[in-house]
N, C-alpha and C positions, 0 to 999 in steps of 0.2 A: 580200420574204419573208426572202430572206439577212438584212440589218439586222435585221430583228425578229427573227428569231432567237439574233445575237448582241445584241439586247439582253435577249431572255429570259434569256441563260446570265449575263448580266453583273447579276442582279437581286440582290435580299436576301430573306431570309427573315425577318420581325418573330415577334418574343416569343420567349417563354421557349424553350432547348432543355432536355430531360429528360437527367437524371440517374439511373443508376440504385441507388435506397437503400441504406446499407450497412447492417441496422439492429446494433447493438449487441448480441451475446448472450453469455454466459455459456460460459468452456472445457471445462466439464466439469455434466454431468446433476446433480442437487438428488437424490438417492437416499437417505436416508437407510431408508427401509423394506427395502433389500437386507443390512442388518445384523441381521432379525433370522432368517437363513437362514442354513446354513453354507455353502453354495454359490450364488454370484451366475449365473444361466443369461441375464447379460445382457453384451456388450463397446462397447466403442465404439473397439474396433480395426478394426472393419468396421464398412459401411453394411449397412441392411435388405435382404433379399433381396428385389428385384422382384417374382419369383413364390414372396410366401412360402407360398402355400398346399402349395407342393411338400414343404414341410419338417415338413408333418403325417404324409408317405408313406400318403396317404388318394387310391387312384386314382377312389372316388366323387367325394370333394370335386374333385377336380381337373376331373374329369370335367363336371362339374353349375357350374361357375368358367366354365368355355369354352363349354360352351350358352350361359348368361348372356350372355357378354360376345357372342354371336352374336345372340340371342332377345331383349334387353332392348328394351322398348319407350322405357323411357325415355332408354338411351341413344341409340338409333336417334334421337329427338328431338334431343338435345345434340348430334349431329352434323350435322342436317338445320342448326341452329342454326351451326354454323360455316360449314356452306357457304355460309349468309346472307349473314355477313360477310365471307368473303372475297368472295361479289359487291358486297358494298358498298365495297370496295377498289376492285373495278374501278369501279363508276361514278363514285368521289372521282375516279380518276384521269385517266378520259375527259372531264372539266372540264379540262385543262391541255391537252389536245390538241383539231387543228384538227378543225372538223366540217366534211363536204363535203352537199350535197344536190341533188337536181335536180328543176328544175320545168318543168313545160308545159301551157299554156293556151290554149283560143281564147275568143273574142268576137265576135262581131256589134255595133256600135254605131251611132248618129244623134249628132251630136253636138250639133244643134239650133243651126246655126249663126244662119239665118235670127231665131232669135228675140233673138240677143243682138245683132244688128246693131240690129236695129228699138229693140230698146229702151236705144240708144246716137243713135238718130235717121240711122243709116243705113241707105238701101236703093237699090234700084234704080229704085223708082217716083221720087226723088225728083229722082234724075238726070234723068229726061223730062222730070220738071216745068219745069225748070232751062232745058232748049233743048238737052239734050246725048241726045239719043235711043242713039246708040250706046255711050256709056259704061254708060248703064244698061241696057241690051241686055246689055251683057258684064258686070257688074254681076251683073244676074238668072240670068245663066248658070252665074256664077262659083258663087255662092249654091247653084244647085239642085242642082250638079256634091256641092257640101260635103255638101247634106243629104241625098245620098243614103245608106244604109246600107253599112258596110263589113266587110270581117272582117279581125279581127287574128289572127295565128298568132306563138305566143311560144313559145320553148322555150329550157333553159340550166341552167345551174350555177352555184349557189352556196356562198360558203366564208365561215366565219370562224373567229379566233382570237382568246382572251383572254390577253395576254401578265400571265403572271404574275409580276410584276415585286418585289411585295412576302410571295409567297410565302404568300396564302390557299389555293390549291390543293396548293401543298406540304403544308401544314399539315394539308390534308383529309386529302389520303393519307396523311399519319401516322396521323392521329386514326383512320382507318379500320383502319390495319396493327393499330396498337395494341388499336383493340376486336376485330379478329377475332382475335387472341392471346389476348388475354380469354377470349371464345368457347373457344377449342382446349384453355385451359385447364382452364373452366369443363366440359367434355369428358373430360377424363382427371379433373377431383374425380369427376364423376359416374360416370367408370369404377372408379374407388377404392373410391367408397359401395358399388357395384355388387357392388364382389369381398367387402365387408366384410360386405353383409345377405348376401348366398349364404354366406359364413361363420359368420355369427352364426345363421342359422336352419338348416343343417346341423350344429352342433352340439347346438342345439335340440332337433332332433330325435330326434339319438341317445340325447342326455343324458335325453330324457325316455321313449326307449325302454329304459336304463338301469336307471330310475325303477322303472316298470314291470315289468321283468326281475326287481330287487331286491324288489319287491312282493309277488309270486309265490312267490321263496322265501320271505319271510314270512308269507303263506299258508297254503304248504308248511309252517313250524317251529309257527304258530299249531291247523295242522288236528291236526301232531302231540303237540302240547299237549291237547289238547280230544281225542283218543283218549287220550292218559296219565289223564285223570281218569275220564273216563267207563267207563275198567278199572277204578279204583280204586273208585271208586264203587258199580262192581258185585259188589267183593269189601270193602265195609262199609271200605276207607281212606280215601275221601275226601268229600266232602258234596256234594248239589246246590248249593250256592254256589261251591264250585271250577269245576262245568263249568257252570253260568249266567257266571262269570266269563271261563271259556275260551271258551264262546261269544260271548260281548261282542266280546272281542277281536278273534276271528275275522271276524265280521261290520265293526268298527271298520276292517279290514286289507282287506278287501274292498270295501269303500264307497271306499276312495281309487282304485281301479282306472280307473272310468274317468275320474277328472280328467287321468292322466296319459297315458291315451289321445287325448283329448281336446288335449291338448296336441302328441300329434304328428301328430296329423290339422293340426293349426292350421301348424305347421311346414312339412308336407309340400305343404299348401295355399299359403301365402307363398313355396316354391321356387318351384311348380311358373310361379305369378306371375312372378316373377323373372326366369324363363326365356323369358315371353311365352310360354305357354301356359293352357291354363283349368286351375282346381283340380280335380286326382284326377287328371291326367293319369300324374302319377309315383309314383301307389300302387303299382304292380306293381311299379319299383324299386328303393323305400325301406319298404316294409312289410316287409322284413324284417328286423328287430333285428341291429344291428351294432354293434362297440364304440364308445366316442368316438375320435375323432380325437387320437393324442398329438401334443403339440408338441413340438417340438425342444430337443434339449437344451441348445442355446447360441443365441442370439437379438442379431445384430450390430443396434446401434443407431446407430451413429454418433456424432458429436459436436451440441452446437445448431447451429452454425454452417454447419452443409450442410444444415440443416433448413427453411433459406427457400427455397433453390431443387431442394429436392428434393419438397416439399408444394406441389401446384397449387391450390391455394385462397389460397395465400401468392403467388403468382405471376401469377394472376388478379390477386389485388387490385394489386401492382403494374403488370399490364399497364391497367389500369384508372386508374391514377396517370398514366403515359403518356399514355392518350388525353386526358385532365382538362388535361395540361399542352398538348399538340397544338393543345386548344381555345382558350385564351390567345390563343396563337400566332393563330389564325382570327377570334378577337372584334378583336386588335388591328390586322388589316389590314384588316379592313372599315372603318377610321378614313380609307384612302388610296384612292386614285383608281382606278378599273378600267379598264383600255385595250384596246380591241380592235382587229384588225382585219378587216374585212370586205369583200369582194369580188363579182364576179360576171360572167358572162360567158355571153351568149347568142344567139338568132339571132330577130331580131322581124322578119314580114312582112306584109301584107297579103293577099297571095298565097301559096298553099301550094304553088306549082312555086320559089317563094323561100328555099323554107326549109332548101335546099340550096347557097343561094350568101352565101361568106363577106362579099360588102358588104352582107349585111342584118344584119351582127352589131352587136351592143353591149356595151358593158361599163364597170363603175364600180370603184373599187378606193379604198379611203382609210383613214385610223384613226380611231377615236370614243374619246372619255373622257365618263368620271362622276364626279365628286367629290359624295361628301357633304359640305354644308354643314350644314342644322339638319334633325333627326330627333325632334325634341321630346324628346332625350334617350334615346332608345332603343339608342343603339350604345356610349354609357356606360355604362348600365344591363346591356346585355351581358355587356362587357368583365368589369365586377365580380360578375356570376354567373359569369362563369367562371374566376375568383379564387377564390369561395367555393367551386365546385364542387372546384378544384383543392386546397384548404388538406381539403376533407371527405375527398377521395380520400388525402391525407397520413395523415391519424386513419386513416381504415379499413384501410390496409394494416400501421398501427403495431398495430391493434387485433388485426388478421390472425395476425399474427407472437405476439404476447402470447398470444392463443387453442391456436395452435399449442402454443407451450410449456407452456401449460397442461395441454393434452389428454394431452401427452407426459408430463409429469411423474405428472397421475393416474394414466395409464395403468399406469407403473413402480410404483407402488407400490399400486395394486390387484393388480397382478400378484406382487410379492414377498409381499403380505399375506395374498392365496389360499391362495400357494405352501406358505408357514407354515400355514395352518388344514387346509391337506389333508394337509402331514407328518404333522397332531398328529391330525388323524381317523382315517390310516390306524392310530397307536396306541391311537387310541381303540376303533376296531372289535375292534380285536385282542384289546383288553383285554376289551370287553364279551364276546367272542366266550366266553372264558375264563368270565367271571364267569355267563353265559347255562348251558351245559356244567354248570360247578357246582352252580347253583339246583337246576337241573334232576335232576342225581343224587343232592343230598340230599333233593327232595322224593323222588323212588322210592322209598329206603330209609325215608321218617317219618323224618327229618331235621329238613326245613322246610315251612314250608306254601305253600300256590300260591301268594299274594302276593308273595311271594322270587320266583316262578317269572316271575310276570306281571311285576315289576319290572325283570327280566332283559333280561326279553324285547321290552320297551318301548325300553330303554335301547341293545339293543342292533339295535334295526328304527332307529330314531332316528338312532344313527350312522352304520348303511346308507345311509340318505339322505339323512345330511348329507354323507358321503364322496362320494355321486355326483354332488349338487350341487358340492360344492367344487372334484371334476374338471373339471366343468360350466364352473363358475364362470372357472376356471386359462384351461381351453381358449378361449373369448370373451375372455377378458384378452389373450391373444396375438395374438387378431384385432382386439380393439379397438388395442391397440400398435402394431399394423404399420398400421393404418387413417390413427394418427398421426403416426406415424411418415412417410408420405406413399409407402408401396411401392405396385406393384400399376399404374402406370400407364406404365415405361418401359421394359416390352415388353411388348405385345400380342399373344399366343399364336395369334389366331386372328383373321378377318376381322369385321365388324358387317354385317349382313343391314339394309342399310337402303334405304327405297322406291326407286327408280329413277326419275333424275330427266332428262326432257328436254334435251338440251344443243341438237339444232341447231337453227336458225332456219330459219322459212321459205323458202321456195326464190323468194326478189324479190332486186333487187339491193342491197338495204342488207343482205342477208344476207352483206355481207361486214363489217360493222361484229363478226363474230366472230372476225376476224382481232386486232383489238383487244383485244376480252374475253378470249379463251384459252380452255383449257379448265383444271376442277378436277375433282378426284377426293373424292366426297361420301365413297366409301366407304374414306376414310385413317383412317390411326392418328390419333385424337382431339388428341396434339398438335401 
């Protein structure tokens, strides 16, 4: 076993080792939409804050972030999902090391000696015939002694080992490290998403309780429209076309009421999800109207080049690259010879008061190989699937990375181009707000007529609601940036509530084969 073991350590590993990509990016962000703002509320003197939801100073959202990341179902998945693989590590691994086992058996047997003499043409009848009466006397005796039945009592241990000499069991455990990293990765995106829809539908909500809000006083300016004429009217200044027109409108302004209810019913429904709980759980709440969430006035981005290994979707695909290459590595040692050794040692008796003494022992101990010769092409064929697999795994993480920067850059200048339409709405309300005011006090006096009034008042419900969208809009731009940005997964505020999973083994004696496996912790930080 000594020897074997110094030739285990004395072995090679075949095929390719990984590297890991450096991919090419750009020193500085593609921003041309932050010009046409007077102030850029973006740097790349700092990285993304981890938890940037902190920087809304919204202790609902924060609040409603950390249920999620506690309650999500579908996280609780993607982590059931890594603990997969890290057992799939261990069992790559427990291919490189010795296995022990113990066996024990009896039997009763005839071994049917009598018939193979006879039908070889010896017996003891024959001896008589012959003139030799006492050979075949002892002959026959010999015989009947054999066929009698006997019992066999076996018991013992056995061991083997595959000396991995060219390094396919290495290469397991790589390919396995690599895809549970994968996994862990694929873990913290799904945390990211996680913090990005609880963001994107908490603004939602508000934004569309906003909506709503802003409706109301329009309502509100519309009801007091529709009493200015129906005065007027009753003192011969204005015509029943002024207040069939003020009522239009009215009615017009109240018909959108409940879409935008509606909409945060849909909102409050999709947290409540999120959360891993049923819909209407979190009416009590969030039904009550609250501002949007402001973003922060200065928003660190970082440079491109921290941006691969700060987004786990980019990291993923590299650990993915990894296992692709691991596998090479395992297709091309399956071309060389496998060697084992194999052993064993135990106690065979006839007698069960035997099976206590060490001269009824046995034991075999030796090495065995395998070489493939011809496989009808099958281990070639391999080999170059896992070539392809590994050139595919190249593209996807180049693809990865490109996506990335894409995401990033839209994001930047959705966000600068919001930023611009909500400066110029809040002047726009402003203005109309004036020009509304106006209409309205020349129609009083016989000035102008409703029309002026109504146009006013359109233009200026219109920019109401374009303002609150635009905030809308700002405030999702921010979540969506930091979403691409890749924050949100490298610290984990709070624990994941996920099923609870059996670790020990039965209580026999291979239940020591968990000395081997170890234990894992399902309910860890996703990376």
């Amino acid at each position: 076993m000594a020897s074997a073991a110094l030739l285990a350590q004395s072995s090679c590993t075949v095929g390719p080792n990984f590297k890991p990509s450096q991919p090419r990016l750009a020193a500085d962000w593609n921003t041309p939409s932050a010009r046409k703002i007077s102030f850029n509320p973006v740097t790349e003197a700092s990285n993304p804050d981890p938890a940037w939801w902190s920087g809304f100073n919204d202790p609902m959202l924060t609040k409603l972030i950390n249920q999620a990341i506690s309650g999500n179902l579908d996280l609780q998945q993607a982590l059931l999902r890594v603990a997969e693989a890290r057992e799939n590590v261990v069992t790559a691994r427990a291919a490189g090391l010795p296995t022990l086992g113990g066996t024990a058996s009896y039997n009763r047997e005839q071994l049917g000696l009598r018939g193979i003499l006879e039908s070889q043409g010896i017996s003891g009848q024959s001896s008589l015939l012959a003139g030799q009466p006492a050979v075949g006397q002892g002959v026959n005796s010999a015989v009947d002694a054999a066929e009698q039945p006997i019992n066999l009592f076996q018991y013992g241990l056995s061991a083997s080992w595959e000396l991995d000499l060219f390094g396919k069991v290495r290469r397991s455990v790589e390919q396995a490290r690599a895809t549970s990293e994968a996994q862990a990765e694929a873990a913290s995106d799904a945390l990211v998403m996680l913090e990005s829809q609880v963001g994107q539908a908490y603004v939602q909500l508000r934004g569309a309780q906003a909506l709503f809000t802003t409706q109301q006083d329009n309502i509100r300016a519309a009801t007091s429209s529709l009493n200015l004429t129906q005065r007027r009217r009753a003192t011969g200044l204005a015509t029943e076309l002024d207040v069939d027109q003020a009522q239009t409108q009215l009615y017009n302004y109240q018909r959108q009421l409940p879409a935008y209810a509606t909409q945060a019913q849909q909102a409050e429904n999709q947290l409540s999800v999120l959360l891993g709980r049923p819909p209407g759980m979190l009416d009590a709440m969030l039904d009550t109207p609250a501002p949007l969430p402001a973003p922060p006035d200065m928003i660190g981005i970082g440079i491109p080049s921290t941006l691969a290994r700060r987004r786990p979707d980019i990291r993923e695909a590299e650990a993915n690259l990894h296992a692709a290459t691991a596998n090479i590595g395992i297709a091309v040692s399956s071309f060389y010879p496998d060697i084992s050794l194999t052993g064993s040692l135990g106690i065979r008796a006839t007698d069960a008061s035997y099976l206590t003494s060490w001269a009824s022992r046995f034991y075999s101990v030796g090495p065995s190989a395998s070489l493939p010769i011809f496989q009808g092409g099958k281990l070639t064929s391999s080999l170059r699937l896992a070539r392809i697999q590994q050139k595919a795994a190249v593209l996807s993480y180049r693809n990865t990375v490109l996506n990335g920067l894409r995401e990033v850059e839209n994001a930047l200048a959705s966000y600068h181009n919001d930023l611009d339409a909500r400066d110029k709405l809040i002047q726009t309300v402003s203005s109309s707000e004036l020009s509304f005011y106006l209409s309205k006090n020349s129609y009083q006096h016989g000035l102008s007529d409703f029309i002026t009034v109504l146009n006013a008042e359109q233009t200026l419900t219109s920019a109401r609601q374009s303002l609150d969208e635009a905030k809308m809009s700002v405030a999702e731009d921010v979540v969506t940036l930091y979403t691409a940005l890749g924050g949100g997964w490298q610290q984990q505020p709070v624990m994941v509530d996920v099923p609870l999973i059996e670790k020990s083994p039965p209580l026999v004696p291979a239940a020591v084969d968990s000395i081997a496996a170890g234990t894992h912790n399902v309910q860890s930080d996703p990376q």
